[in-house]
DODO-722308 format. One line per 8 residues: number of its first residue (from 1); for each residue x, y, z of N, C-alpha, C. Coordinates in steps of 0.2 Angstrom, whole numbers, plus 5000, padded with zeros to 4 digits. Layout:
NUM) X:Y:Z:X:Y:Z:X:Y:Z; ...
This chain:
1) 5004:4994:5000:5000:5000:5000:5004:5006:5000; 5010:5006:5003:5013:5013:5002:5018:5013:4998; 5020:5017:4996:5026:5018:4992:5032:5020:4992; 5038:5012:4992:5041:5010:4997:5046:5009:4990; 5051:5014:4987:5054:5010:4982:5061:5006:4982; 5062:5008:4990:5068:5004:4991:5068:4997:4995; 5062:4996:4996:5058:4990:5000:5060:4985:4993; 5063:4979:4995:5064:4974:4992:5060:4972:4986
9) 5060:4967:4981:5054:4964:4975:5055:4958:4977; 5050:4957:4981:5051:4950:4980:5042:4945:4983; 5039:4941:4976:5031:4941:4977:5031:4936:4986; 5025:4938:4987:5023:4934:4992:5023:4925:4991; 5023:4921:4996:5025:4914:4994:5018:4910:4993; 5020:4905:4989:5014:4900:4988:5011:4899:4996; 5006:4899:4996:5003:4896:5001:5000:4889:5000; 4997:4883:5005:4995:4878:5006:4987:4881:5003
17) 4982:4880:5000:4977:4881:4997:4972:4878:5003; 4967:4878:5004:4963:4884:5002:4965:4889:5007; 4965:4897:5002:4965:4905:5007:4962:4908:5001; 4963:4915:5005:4959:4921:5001:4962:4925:4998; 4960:4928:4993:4965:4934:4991:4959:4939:4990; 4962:4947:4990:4955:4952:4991:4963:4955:4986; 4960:4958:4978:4963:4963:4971:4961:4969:4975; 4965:4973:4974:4963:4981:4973:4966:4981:4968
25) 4962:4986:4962:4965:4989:4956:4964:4996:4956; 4968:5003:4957:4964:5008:4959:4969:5012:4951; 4968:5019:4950:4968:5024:4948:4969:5031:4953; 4973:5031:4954:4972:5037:4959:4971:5045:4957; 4968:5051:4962:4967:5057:4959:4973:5061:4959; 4976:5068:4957:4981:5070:4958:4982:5073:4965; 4976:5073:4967:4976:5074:4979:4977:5069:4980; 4985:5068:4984:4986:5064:4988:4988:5065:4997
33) 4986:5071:4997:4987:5072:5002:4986:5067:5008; 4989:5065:5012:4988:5062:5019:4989:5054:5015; 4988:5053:5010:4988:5046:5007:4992:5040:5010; 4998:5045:5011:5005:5039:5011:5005:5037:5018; 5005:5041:5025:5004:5040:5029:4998:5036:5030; 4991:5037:5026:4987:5034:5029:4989:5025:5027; 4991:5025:5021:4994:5017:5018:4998:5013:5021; 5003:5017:5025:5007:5014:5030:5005:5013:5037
41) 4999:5014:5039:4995:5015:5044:4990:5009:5042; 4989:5008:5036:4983:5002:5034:4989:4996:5035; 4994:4995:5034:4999:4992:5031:5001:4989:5036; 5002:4993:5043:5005:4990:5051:4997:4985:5053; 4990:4990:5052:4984:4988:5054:4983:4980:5052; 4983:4980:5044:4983:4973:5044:4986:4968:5046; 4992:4969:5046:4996:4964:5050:4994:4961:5058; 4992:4966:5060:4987:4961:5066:4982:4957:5066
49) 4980:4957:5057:4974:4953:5059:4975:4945:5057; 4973:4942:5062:4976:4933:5064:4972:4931:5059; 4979:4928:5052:4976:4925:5047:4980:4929:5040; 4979:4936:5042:4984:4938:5036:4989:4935:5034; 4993:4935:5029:4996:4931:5025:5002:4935:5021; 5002:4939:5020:5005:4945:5016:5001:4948:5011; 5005:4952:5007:5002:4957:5002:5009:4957:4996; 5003:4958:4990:5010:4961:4985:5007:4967:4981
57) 5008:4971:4978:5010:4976:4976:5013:4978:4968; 5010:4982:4963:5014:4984:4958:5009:4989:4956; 5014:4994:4952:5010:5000:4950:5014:5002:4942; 5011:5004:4938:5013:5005:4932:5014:5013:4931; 5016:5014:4928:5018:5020:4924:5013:5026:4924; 5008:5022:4920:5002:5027:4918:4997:5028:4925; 4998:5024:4931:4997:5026:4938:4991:5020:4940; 4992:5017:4936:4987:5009:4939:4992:5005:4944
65) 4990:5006:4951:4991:5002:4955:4987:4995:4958; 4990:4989:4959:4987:4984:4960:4990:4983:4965; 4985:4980:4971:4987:4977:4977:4985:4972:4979; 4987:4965:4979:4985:4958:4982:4985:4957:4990; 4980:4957:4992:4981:4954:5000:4978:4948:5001; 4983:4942:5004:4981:4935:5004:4980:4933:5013; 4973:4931:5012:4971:4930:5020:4969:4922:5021; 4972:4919:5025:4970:4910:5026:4965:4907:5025
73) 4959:4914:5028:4952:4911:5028:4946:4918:5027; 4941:4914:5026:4935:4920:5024:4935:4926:5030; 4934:4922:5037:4935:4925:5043:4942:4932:5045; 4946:4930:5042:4952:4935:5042:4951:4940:5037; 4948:4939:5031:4946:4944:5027:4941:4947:5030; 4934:4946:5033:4930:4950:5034:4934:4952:5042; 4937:4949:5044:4940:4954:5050:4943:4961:5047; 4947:4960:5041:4950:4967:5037:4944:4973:5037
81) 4941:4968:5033:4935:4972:5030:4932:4977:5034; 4931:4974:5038:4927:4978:5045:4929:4981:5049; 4936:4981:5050:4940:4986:5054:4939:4993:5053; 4937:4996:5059:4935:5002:5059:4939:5007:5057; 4945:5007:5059:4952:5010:5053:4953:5010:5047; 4949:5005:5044:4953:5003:5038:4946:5007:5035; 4937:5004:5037:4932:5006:5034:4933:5015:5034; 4937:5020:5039:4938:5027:5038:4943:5027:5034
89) 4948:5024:5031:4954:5026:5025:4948:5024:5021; 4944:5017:5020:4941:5017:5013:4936:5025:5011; 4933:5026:5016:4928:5033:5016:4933:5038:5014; 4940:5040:5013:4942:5043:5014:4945:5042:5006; 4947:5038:5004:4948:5037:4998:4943:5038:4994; 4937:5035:4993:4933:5035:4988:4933:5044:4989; 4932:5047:4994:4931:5055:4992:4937:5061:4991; 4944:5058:4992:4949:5062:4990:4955:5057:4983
97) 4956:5051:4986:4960:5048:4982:4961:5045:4977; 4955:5043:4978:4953:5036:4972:4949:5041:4965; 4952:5040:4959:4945:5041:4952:4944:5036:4951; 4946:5028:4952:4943:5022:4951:4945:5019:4954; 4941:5014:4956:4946:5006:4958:4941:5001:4958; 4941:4995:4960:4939:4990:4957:4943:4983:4964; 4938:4981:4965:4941:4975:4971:4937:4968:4970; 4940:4963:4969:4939:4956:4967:4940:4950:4973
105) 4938:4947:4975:4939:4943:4980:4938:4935:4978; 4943:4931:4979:4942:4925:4979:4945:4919:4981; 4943:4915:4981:4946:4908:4985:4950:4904:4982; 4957:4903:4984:4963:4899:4981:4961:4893:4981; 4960:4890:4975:4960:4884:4977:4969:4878:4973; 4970:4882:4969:4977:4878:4967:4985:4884:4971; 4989:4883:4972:4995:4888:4971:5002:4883:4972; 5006:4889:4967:5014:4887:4965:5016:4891:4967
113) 5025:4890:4968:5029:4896:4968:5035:4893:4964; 5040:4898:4963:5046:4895:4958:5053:4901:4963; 5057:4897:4965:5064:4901:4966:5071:4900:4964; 5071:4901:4958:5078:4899:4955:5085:4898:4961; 5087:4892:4959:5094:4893:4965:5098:4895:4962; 5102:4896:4966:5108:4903:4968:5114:4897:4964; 5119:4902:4958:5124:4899:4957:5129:4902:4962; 5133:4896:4967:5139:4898:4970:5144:4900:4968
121) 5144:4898:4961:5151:4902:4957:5151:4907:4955; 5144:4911:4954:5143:4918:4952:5143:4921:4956; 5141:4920:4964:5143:4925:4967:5137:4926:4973
């Protein structure tokens, strides 16, 4: 959620299936005021909630940002959801920060990951 460009790249791991994932795809307005702070405030927030799983993140050029949040179970997701924190950052979006966005929810049911190993001889 914030924008962190020296924060490592690297996606969140396969998880044991079944979990949730909650898309945010937004477009933001040129007011961003109080934005950053409030995303790093959402970002500490949901890490408390038992179940969360991590997040990943990418934003393009033209200012389409995409956020994945992946929660163990449906429970974990509606605890985000309803957080009284998070529901005034959403209020606070839709009327300063966002021109669109778009949120998709759904349940894992397959998941992989891939990590190339390290050559010792390169280094």
């Amino acid at each position: 959620m914030s924008d962190q460009a020296d924060a490592p790249v690297t996606p969140v791991e396969a998880f044991e299936p079944p979990y949730y994932v909650a898309v945010f795809t937004s477009l933001r307005t040129q007011d961003q005021n109080g934005y950053s702070e409030t995303a790093t405030r959402m970002e500490e927030l949901v890490k408390e909630v038992p179940g969360y799983l991590g997040m990943d993140e990418a934003h393009t050029p033209g200012g389409l940002s995409i956020t994945v949040g992946y929660f163990r179970d449906a429970d974990a997701l509606a605890q985000w959801r309803s957080n009284a924190e998070h529901r005034v950052a959403q209020k606070r979006g839709q009327a300063d920060w966002y021109e669109r966005y778009s949120l998709h929810v759904a349940k894992v049911e397959r998941s992989q990951g891939f990590v190339r190993a390290r050559n010792p001889a390169a280094g």
